[in-house]
N, C-alpha and C positions, 0 to 999 in steps of 0.2 A: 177467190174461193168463197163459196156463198156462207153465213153466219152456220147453216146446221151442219155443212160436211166440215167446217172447223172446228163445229164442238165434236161432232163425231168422231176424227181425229185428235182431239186432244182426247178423249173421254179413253179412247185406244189405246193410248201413247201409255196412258196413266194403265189402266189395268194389263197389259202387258208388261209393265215396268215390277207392276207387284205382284205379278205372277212367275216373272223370271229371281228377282229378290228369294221371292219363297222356292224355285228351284235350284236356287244356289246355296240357300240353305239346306235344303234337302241333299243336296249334292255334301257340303263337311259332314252332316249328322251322318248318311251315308258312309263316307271315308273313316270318320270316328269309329263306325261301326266295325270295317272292315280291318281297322287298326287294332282294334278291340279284341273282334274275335283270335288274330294272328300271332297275339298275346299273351292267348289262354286266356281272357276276359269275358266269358261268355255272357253272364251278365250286361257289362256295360255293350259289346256287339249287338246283343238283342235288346236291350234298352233303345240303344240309337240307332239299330235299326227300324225298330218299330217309328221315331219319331222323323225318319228318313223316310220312309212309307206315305207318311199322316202328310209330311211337307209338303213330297212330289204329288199327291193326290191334290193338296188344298193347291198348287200352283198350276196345275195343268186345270183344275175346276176353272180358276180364276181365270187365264187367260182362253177359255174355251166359252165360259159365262160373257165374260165380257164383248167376246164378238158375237156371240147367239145373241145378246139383249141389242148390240146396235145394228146388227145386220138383218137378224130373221125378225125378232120382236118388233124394234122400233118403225119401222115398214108396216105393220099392220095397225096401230094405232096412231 
């Protein structure tokens, strides 16, 4: 394997890893939420759900960023 499709694959490996991390976080806050609300907690339900929200967005950014920057971006410069 030539020196850049091995960084490229490692650079992958990495930002998929902490994009799935922040989806499985998203995924308890999520659960918390849903615990929450079935409670009568509605406070703490919307609470964590909102930061269930924030997770799964910052996770799916992340592993979406990270193949746009090696696949589309890195190819033109």
């Amino acid at each position: 394997m030539p020196p850049a499709q091995f960084r490229r694959t490692v650079v992958m490996a990495i930002g998929v890893a902490i994009g799935a991390l922040w989806i499985a976080m998203a995924t308890a806050a999520l659960w918390s939420s849903v615990r929450g609300f079935s409670s009568g907690r509605s406070d703490w339900g919307l609470g964590w759900g909102l930061v269930g929200i924030l997770l799964l967005a910052a996770g799916g950014a992340a592993i979406v960023g990270v193949w746009w920057h090696e696949y589309r971006l890195s190819r033109d410069h």
